[in-house]
N, C-alpha and C positions, 0 to 999 in steps of 0.2 A: 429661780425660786420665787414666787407667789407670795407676795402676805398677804392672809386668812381675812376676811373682813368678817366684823361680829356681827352678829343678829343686829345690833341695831343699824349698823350703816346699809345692811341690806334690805330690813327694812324700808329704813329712809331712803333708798334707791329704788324701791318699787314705789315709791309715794310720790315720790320727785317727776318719775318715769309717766306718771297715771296723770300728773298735773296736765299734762300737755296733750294728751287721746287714751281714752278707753282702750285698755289692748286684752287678750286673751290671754289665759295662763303661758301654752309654750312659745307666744311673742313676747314674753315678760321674760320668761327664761332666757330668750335668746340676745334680748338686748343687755339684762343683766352679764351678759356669759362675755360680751365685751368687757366687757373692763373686769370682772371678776371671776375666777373660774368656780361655776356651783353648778351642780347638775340639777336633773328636772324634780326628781328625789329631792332635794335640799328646798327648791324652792317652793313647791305645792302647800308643805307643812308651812313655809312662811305665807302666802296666800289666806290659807283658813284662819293662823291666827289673826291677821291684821284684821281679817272680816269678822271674826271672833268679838273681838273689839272693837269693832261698829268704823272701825277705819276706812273698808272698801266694803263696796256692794257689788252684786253682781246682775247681772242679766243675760239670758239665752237669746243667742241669734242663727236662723240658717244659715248653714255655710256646707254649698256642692249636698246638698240632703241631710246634712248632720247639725247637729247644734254642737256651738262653740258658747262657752258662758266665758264672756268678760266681767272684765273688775273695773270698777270706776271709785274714786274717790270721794270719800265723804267731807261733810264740813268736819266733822269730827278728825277726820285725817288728816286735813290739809293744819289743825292746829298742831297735832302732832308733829306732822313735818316739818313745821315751826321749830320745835322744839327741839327735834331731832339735831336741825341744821344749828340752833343755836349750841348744843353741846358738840357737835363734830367742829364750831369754829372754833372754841373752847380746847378740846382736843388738839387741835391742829399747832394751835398757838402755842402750848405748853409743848408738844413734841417738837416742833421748828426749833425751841427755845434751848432744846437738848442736840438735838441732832443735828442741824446748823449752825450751831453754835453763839446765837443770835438771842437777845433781851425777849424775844416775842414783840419788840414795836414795828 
């Protein structure tokens, strides 16, 4: 059995992801789809918002005759993903502290 990752951590995984190369929606799907199971459906709706939010941009590039629009990361997003990562350490800390049964230091 899988645990569900919420909106935010999948966000910050497509933010994380985009820090390192520009990639196209279903290369974003597919790297996500390691480590989290989300289908293409789940992820497109998370794409438009993040661009929504001035987080990613996109651009059209040929590909084999077709256009492929990638997503690139904004300054705006790379703050966010700041942010994200500081609540996911936050998180982490506090659930260790429950579930391994450890102080969180």
């Amino acid at each position: 059995m899988a645990i569900q990752a919420s909106t935010e951590i999948l966000e910050g995984s497509v933010l994380a992801l985009l820090t390192r190369e520009d990639y196209y929606g279903y290369a974003i799907t597919r790297e996500v789809q390691k480590v989290f199971p989300i289908s293409e459906s789940t992820m497109y709706p998370i794409l438009r918002r993040l661009k929504k939010e001035g987080w990613l941009e996109t651009y059209d590039q040929a590909y084999e005759g077709r256009n492929r629009r990638y997503y690139k990361i904004t300054e705006l997003g790379t703050k966010e993903l700041m942010r994200i990562r500081e609540n996911w350490r936050e998180l982490k800390k506090a659930t260790d502290a429950i579930l391994e049964g450890n102080d969180g230091n």
